[in-house]
VEXSE-49700 format. One record per residue: residue number from 1; x, y, z of N, C-alpha, C in turn; residue in one letter. Coordinates in steps of 0.2 Angstrom, whole numbers, plus 5000, padded with zeros to 4 digits. Layout:
[NUM; [X; Y; Z]; [X; Y; Z]; [X; Y; Z]; 'A']
...
REM end
This chain:
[1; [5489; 5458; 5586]; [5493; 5461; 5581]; [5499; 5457; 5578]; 'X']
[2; [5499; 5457; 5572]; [5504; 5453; 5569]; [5511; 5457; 5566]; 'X']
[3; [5518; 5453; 5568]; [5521; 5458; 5566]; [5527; 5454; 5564]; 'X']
[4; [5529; 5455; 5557]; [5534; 5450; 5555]; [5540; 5452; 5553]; 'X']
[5; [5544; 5450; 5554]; [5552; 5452; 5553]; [5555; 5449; 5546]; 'X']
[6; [5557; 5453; 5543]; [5559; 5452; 5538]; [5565; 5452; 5538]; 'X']
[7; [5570; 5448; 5534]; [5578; 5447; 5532]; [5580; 5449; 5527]; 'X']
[8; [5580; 5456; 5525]; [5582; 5455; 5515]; [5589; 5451; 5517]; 'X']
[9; [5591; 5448; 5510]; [5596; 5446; 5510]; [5600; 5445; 5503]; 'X']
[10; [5603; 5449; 5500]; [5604; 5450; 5494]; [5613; 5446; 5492]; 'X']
[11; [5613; 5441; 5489]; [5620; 5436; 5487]; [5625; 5440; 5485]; 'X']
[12; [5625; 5445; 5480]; [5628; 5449; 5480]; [5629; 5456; 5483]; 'X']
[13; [5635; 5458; 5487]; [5636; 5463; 5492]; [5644; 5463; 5489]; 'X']
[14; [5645; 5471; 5488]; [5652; 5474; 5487]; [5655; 5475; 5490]; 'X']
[15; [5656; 5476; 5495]; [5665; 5476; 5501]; [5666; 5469; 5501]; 'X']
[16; [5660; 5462; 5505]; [5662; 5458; 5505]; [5659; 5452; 5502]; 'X']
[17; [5662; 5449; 5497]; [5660; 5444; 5495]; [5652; 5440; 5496]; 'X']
[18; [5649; 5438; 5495]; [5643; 5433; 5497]; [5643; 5432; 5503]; 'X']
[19; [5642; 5439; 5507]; [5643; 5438; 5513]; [5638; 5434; 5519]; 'X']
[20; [5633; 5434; 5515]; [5627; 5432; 5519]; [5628; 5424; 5519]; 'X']
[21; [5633; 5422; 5516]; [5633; 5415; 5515]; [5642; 5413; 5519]; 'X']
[22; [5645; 5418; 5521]; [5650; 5417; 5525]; [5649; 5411; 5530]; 'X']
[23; [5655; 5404; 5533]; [5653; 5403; 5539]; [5656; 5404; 5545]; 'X']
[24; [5654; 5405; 5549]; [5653; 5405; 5558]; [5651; 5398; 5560]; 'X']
[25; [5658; 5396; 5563]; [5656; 5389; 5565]; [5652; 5384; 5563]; 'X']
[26; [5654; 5386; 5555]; [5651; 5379; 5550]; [5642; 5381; 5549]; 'X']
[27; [5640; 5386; 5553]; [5632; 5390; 5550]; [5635; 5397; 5544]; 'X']
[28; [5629; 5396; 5541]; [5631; 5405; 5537]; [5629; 5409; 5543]; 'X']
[29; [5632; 5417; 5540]; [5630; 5422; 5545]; [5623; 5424; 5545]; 'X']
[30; [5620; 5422; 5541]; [5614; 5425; 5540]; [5608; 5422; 5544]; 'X']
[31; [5612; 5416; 5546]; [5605; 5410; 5548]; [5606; 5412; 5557]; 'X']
[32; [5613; 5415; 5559]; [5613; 5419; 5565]; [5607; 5424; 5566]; 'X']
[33; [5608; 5430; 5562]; [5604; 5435; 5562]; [5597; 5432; 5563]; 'X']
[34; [5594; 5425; 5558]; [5587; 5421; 5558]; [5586; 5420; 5565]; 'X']
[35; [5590; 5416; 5568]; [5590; 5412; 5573]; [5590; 5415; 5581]; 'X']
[36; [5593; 5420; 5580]; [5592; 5427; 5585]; [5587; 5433; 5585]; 'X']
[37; [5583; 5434; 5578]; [5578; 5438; 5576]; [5573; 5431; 5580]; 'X']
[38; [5571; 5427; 5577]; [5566; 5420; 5582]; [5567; 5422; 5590]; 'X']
[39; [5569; 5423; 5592]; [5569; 5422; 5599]; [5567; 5430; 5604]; 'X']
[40; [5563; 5433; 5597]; [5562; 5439; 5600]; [5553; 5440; 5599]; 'X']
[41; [5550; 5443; 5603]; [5542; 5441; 5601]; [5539; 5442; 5595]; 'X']
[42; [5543; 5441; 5588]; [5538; 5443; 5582]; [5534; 5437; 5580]; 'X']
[43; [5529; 5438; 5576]; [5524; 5431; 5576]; [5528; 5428; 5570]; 'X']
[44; [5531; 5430; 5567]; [5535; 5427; 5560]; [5544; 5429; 5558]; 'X']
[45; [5545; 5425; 5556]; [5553; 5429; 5552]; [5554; 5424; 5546]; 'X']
[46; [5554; 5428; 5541]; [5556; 5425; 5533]; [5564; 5430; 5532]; 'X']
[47; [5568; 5425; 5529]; [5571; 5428; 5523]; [5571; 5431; 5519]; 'X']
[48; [5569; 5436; 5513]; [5569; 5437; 5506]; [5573; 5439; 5504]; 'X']
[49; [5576; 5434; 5499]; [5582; 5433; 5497]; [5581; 5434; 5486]; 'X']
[50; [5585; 5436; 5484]; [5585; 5435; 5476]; [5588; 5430; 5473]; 'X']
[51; [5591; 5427; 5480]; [5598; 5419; 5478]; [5597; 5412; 5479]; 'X']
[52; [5594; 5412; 5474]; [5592; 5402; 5474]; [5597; 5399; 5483]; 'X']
[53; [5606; 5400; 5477]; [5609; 5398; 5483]; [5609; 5399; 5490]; 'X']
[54; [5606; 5407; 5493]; [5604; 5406; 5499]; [5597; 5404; 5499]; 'X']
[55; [5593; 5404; 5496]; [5587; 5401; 5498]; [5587; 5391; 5498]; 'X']
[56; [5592; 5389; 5495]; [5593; 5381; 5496]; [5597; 5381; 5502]; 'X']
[57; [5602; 5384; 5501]; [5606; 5386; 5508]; [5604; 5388; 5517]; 'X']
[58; [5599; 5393; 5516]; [5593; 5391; 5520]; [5591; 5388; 5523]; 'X']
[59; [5586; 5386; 5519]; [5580; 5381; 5518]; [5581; 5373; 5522]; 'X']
[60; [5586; 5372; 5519]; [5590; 5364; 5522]; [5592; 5367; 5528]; 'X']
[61; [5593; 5370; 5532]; [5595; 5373; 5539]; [5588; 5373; 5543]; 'X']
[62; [5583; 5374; 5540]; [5578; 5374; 5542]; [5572; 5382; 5544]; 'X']
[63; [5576; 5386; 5538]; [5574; 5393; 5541]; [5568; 5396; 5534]; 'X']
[64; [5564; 5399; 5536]; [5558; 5400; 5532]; [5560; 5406; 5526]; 'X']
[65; [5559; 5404; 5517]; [5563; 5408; 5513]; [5558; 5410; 5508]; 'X']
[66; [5559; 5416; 5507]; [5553; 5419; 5498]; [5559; 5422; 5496]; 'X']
[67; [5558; 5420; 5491]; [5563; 5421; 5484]; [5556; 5428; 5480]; 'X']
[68; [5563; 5434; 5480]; [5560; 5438; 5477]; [5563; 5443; 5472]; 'X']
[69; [5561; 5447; 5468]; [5563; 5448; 5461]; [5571; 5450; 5466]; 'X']
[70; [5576; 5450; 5456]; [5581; 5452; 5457]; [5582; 5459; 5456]; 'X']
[71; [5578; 5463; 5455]; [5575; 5470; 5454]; [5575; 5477; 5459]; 'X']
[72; [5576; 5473; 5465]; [5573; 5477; 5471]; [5582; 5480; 5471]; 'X']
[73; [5580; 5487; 5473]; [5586; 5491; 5473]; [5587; 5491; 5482]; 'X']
[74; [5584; 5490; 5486]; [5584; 5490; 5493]; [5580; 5486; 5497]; 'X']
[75; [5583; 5485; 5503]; [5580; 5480; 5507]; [5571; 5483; 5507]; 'X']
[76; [5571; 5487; 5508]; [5562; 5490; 5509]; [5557; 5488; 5503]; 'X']
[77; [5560; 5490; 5498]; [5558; 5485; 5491]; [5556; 5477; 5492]; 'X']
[78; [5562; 5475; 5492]; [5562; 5468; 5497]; [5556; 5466; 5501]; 'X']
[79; [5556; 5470; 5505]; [5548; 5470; 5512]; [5545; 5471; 5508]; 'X']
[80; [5542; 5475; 5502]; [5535; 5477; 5501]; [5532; 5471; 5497]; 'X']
[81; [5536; 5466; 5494]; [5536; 5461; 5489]; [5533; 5455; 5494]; 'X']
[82; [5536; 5455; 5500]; [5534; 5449; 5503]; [5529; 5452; 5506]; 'X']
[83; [5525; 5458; 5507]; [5519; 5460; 5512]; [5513; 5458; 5505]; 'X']
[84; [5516; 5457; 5501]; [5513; 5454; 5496]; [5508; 5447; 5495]; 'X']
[85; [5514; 5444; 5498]; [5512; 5438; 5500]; [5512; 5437; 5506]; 'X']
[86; [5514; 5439; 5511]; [5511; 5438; 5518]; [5509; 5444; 5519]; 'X']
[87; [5503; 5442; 5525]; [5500; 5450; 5528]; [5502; 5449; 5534]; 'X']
[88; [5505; 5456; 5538]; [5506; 5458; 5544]; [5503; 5465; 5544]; 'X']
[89; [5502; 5466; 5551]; [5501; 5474; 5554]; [5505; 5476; 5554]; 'X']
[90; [5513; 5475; 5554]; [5518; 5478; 5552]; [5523; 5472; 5551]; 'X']
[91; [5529; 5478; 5548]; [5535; 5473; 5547]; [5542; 5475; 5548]; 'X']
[92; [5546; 5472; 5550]; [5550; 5473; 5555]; [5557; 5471; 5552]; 'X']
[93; [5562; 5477; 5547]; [5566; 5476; 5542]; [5573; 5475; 5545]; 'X']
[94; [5574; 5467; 5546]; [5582; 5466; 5551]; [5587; 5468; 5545]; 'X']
[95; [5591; 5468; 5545]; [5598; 5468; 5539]; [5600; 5462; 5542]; 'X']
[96; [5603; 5459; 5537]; [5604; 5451; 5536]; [5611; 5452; 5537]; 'X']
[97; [5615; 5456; 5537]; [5623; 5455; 5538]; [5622; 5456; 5547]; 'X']
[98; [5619; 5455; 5552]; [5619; 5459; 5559]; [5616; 5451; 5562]; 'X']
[99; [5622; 5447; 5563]; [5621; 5441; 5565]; [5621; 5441; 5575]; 'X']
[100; [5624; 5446; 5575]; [5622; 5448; 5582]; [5615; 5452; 5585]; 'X']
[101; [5612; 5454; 5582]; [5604; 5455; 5583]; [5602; 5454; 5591]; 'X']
[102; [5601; 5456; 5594]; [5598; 5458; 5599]; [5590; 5456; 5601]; 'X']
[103; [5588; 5451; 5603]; [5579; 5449; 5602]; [5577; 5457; 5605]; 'X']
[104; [5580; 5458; 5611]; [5579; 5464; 5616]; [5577; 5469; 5612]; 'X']
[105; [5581; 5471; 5608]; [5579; 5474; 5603]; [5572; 5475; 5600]; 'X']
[106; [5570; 5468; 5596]; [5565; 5471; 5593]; [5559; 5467; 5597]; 'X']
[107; [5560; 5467; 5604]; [5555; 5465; 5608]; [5553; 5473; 5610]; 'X']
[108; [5557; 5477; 5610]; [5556; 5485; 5612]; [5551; 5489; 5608]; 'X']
[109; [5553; 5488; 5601]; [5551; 5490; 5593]; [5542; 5486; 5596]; 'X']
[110; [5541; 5481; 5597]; [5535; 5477; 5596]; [5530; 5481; 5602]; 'X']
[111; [5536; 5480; 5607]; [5531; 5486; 5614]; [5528; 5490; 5612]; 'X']
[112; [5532; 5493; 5611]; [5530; 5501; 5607]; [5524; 5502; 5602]; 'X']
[113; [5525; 5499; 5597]; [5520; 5498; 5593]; [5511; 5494; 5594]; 'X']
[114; [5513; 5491; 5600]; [5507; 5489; 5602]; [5504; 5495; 5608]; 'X']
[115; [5507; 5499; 5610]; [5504; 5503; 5615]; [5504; 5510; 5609]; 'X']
[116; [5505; 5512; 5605]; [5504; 5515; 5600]; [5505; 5514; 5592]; 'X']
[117; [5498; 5513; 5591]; [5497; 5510; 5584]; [5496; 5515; 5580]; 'X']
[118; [5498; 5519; 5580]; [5499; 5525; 5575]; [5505; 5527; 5571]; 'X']
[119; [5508; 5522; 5573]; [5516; 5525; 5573]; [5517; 5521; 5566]; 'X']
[120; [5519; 5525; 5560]; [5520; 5526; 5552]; [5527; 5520; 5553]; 'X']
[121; [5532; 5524; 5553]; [5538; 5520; 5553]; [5540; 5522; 5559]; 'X']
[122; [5546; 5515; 5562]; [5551; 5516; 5568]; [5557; 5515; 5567]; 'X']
[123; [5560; 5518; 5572]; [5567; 5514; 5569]; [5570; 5514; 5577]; 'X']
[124; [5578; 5512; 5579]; [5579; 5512; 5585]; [5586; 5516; 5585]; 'X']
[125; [5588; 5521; 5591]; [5595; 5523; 5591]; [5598; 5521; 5598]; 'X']
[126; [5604; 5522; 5597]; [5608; 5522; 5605]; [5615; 5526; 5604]; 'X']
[127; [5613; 5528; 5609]; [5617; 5536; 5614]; [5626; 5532; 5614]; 'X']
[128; [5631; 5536; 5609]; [5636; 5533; 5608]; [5642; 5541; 5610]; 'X']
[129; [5646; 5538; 5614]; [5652; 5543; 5615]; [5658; 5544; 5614]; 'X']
[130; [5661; 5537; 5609]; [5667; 5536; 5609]; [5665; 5542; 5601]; 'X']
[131; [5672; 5547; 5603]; [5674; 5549; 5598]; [5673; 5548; 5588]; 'X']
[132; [5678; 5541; 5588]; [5679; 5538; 5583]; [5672; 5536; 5580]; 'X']
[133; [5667; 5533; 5583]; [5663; 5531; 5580]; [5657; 5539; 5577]; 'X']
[134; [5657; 5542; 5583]; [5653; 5549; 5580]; [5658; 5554; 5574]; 'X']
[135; [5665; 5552; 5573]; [5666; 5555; 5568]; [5668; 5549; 5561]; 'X']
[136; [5664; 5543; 5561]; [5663; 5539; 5556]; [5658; 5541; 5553]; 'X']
[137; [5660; 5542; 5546]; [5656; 5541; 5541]; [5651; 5534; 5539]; 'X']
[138; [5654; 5528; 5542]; [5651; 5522; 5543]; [5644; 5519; 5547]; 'X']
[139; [5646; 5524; 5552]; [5641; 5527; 5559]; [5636; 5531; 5558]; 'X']
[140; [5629; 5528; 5555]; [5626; 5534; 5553]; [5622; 5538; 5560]; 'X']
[141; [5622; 5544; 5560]; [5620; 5548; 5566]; [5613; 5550; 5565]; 'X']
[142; [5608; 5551; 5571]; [5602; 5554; 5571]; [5602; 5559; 5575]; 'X']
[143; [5596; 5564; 5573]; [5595; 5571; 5577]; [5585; 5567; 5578]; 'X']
[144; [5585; 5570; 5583]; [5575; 5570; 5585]; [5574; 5576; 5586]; 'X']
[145; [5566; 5578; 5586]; [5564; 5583; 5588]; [5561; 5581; 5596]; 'X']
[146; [5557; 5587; 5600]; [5557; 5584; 5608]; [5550; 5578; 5607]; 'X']
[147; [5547; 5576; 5603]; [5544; 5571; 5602]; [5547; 5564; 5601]; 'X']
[148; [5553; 5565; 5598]; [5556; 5557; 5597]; [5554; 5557; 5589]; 'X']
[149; [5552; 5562; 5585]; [5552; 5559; 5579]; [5559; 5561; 5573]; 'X']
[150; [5559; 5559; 5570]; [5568; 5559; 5567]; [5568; 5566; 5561]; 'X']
[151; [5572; 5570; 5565]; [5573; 5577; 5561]; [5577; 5576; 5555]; 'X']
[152; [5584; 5572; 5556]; [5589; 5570; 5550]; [5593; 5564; 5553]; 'X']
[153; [5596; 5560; 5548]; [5599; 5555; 5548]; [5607; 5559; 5544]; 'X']
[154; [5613; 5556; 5546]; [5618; 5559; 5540]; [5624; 5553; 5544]; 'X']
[155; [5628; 5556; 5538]; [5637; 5552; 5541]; [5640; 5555; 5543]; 'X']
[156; [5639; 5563; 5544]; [5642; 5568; 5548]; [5642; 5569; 5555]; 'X']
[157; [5645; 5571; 5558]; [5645; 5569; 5565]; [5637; 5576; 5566]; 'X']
[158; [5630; 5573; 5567]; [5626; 5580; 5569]; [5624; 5578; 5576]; 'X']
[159; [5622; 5582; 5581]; [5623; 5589; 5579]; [5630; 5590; 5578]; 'X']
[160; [5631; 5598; 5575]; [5638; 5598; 5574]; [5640; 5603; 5580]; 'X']
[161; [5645; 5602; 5585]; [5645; 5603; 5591]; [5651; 5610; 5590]; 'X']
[162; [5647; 5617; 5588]; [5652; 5623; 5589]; [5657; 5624; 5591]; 'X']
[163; [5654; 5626; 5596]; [5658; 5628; 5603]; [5662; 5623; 5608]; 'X']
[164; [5662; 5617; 5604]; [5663; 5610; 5608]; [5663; 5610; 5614]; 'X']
[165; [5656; 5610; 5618]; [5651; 5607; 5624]; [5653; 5600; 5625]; 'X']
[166; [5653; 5598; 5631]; [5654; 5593; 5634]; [5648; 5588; 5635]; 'X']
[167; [5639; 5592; 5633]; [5636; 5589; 5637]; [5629; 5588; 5630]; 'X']
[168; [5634; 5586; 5625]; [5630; 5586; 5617]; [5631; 5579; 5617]; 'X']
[169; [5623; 5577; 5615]; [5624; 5569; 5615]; [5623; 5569; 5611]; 'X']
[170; [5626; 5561; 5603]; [5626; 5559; 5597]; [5624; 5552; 5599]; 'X']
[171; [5620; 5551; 5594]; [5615; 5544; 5594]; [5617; 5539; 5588]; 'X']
[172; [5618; 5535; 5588]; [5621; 5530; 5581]; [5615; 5526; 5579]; 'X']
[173; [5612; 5525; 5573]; [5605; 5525; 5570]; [5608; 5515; 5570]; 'X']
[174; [5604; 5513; 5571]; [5603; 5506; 5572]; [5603; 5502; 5565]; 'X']
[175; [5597; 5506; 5560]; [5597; 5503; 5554]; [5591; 5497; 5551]; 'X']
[176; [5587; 5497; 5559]; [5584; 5493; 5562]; [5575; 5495; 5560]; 'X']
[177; [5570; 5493; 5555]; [5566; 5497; 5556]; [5559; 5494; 5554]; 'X']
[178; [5554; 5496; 5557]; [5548; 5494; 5558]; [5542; 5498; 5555]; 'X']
[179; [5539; 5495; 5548]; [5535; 5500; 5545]; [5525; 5495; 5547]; 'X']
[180; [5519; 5500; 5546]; [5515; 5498; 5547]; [5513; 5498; 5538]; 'X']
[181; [5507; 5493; 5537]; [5506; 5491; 5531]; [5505; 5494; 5526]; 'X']
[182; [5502; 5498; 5529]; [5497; 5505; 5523]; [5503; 5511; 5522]; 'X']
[183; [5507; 5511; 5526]; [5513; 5516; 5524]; [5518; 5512; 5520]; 'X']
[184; [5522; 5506; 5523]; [5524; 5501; 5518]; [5522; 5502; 5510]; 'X']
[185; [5516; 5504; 5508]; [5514; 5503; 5502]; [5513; 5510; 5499]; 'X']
[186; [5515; 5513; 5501]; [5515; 5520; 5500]; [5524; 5520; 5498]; 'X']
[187; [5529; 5519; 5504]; [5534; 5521; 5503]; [5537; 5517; 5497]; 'X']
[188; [5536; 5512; 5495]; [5539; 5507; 5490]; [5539; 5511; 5483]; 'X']
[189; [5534; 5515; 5484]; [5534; 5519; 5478]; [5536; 5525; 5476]; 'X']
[190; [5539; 5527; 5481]; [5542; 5532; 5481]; [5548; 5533; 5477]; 'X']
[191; [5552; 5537; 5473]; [5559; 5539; 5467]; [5564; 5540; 5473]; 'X']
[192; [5568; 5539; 5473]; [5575; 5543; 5477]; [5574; 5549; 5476]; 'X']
[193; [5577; 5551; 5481]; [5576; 5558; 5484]; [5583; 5561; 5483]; 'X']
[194; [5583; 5568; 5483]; [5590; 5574; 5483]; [5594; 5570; 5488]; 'X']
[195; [5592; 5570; 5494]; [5596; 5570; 5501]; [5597; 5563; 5501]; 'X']
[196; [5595; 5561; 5500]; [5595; 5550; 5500]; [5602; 5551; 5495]; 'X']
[197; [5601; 5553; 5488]; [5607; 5551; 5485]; [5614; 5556; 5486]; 'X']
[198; [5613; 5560; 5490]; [5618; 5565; 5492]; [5621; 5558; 5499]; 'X']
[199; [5617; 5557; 5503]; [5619; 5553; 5510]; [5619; 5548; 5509]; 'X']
[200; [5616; 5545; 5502]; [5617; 5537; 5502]; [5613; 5535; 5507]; 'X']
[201; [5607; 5535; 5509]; [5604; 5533; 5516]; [5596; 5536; 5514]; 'X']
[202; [5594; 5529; 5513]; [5587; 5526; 5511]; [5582; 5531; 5514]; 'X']
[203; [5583; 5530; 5521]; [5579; 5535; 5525]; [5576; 5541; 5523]; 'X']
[204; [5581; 5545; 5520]; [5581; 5552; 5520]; [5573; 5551; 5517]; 'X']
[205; [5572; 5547; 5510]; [5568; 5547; 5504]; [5561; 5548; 5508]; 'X']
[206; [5560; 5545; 5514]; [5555; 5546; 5516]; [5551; 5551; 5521]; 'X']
[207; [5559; 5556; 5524]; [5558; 5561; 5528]; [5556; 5566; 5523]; 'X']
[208; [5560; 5566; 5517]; [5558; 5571; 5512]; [5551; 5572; 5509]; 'X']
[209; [5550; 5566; 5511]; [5542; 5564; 5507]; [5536; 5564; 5514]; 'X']
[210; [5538; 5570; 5519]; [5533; 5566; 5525]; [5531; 5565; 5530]; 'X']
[211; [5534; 5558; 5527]; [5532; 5553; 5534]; [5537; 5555; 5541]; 'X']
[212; [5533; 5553; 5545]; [5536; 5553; 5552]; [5539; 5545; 5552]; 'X']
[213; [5546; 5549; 5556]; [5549; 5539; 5559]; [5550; 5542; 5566]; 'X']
[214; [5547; 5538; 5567]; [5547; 5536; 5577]; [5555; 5534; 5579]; 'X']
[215; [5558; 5537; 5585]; [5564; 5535; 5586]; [5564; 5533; 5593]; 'X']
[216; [5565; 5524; 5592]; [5566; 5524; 5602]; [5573; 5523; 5605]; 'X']
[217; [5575; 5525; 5610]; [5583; 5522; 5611]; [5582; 5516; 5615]; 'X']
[218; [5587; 5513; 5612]; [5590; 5505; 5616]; [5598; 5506; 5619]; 'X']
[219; [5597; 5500; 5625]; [5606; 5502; 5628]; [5610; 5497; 5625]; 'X']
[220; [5607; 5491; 5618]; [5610; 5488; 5616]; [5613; 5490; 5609]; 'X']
[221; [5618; 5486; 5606]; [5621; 5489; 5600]; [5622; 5483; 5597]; 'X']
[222; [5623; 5487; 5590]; [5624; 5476; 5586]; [5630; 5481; 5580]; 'X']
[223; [5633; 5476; 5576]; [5639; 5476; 5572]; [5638; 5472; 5565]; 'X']
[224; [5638; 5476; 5560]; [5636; 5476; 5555]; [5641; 5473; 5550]; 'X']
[225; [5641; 5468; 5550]; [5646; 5466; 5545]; [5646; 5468; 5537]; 'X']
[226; [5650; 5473; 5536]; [5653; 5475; 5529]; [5659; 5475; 5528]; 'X']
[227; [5664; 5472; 5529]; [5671; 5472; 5526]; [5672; 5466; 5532]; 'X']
[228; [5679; 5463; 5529]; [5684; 5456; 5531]; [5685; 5458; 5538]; 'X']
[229; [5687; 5463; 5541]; [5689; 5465; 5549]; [5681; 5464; 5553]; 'X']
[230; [5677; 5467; 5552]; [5671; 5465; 5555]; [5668; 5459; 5555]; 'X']
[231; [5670; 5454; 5549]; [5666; 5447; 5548]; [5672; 5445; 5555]; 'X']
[232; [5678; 5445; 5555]; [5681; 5441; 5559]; [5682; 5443; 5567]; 'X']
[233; [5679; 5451; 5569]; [5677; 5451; 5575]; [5672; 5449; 5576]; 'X']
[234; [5663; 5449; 5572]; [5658; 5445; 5574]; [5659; 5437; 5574]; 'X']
[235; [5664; 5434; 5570]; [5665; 5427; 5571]; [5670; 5426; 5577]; 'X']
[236; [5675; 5431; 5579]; [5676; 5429; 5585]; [5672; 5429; 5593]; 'X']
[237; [5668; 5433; 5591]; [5663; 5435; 5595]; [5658; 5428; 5597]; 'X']
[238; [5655; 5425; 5590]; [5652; 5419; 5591]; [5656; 5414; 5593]; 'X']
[239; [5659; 5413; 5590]; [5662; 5407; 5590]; [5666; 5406; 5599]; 'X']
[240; [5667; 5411; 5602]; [5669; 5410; 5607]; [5662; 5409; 5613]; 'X']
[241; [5657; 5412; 5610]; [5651; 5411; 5616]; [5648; 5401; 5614]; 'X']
[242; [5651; 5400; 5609]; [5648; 5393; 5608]; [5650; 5388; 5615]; 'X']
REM end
C-alpha cells in the first residue's frame, strides 16, 4: 500500500507573516514538520507549495517540492493537485505550520488503514482536560458516534455538559488527515457547505455531503503555529532539544 504525506504550504498566512518560512535555528519551520513527517512510515512526503520562494527555499535543503496553482482555497485542494501527479492508495494531509509532528502519529493513521482499507477519510483526536483549551475557540472539539466515526466537529466546547458532570470527556481534533484516492476525488469537488462556512472548519463540507471520517485517538499532541506566541514557544521547544 502506498501512502503519501502531503505538506500544503501556502507563503502567504494572515495572523503570521510567511510563516512557513520563519527560522528555528537557522532551518524554516516548515522543513521541521518535513523532516519529522520522514521519519514516520509513509513511502513518500512532498511539499505542495504556491511559492517559488518556499519551493527554492526547500529544495536547496534537500526536501522533495510540487509547485501548485495559486488557486486552491484549501490544503485538501492542494492534495488533490498533487494526487494528480503522483499516485497513492492514500494521502496523508500534514499542516505545514506543526513542526512538532509526531511520526507516532501518522505511523498509527498508517496502521489502521492497512488493517482496514475501507476507511473513506481519517482523522486523529486526543482526549483533553484542561478547561481553557475545551473552552477555546482555537481548539477544535470532536463528538463520535459508538463506532469511532465523526458526528460533529465545532469550536464550541461539544458535547455541551448541562448539568456539569465530572465524567464527560472532550476530544481536541488534531487536524491531521488521511484521505483514500477515489474519495480524494470526489471531495475536491465538492462547494462549501452551510456548516463549513458557519464554523469556518473544512471538515464540516464533507460530513454534510456523506462521507464518513474515521476518528482514532492518539496520547500525543502537537501545536500549531498561528500567531507570534506560538512561533516562539515551538521555537523554544526545538531549539532547546538540539
Amino acid at each position: 500500500m502506498k501512502v503519501i504525506a502531503v505538506i500544503p504550504a501556502r507563503l502567504k498566512s494572515t495572523r503570521l507573516k510567511e510563516k512557513m518560512l520563519k527560522l528555528i535555528a537557522g532551518k524554516p519551520l516548515v522543513w521541521y514538520t518535513y523532516n519529522n513527517t520522514k521519519r514516520s512510515k509513509v513511502s513518500d512526503v512532498v511539499i505542495a507549495t504556491d511559492s517559488t520562494k518556499i519551493k527554492k527555499t526547500l529544495e536547496d535543503l534537500g526536501c522533495k517540492i510540487i509547485l501548485t496553482s495559486k488557486k486552491h482555497k484549501s490544503g485538501t485542494d492542494r492534495i488533490g493537485e498533487v494526487s494528480k501527479k503522483i499516485y497513492a492508495d492514500y494521502y496523508i494531509n500534514v499542516q505545514g505550520d506543526e513542526p512538532l509532528i509526531k511520526p507516532q502519529i501518522l505511523n498509527q493513521i498508517i496502521d489502521y488503514i492497512r488493517k482496514s482499507k475501507r476507511v473513506e477519510i481519517l482523522t486523529v483526536a486526543k482526549k483533553i482536560k484542561d478547561k481553557s483549551e475545551i473552552e477555546n475557540p482555537a481548539v477544535v472539539k470532536i463528538v463520535t458516534d459508538k463506532n469511532k466515526n465523526a458526528l460533529y466537529f465545532s469550536r464550541a466546547p461539544i458535547p455541551y455538559n448541562r448539568e456539569q458532570k465530572t465524567n464527560v470527556n472532550y476530544y481536541k481534533h488534531l487536524g491531521i488527515y488521511c484521505y483514500k484516492y477515489s474519495v480524494l476525488q470526489k471531495i475536491i469537488k465538492l462547494k462549501q457547505s452551510y456548516l463549513e462556512k458557519i464554523e469556518k472548519l473544512e471538515q464540516l463540507r464533507w460530513l454534510e455531503n456523506g462521507f464518513d471520517i474515521k476518528v482514532i485517538e492518539t496520547k500525543y499532541d502537537t501545536i500549531s503555529v498561528d500567531t507570534e506566541k506560538d512561533f516562539k514557544i515551538v521555537k523554544k521547544i526545538i531549539e532547546s532539544s538540539l
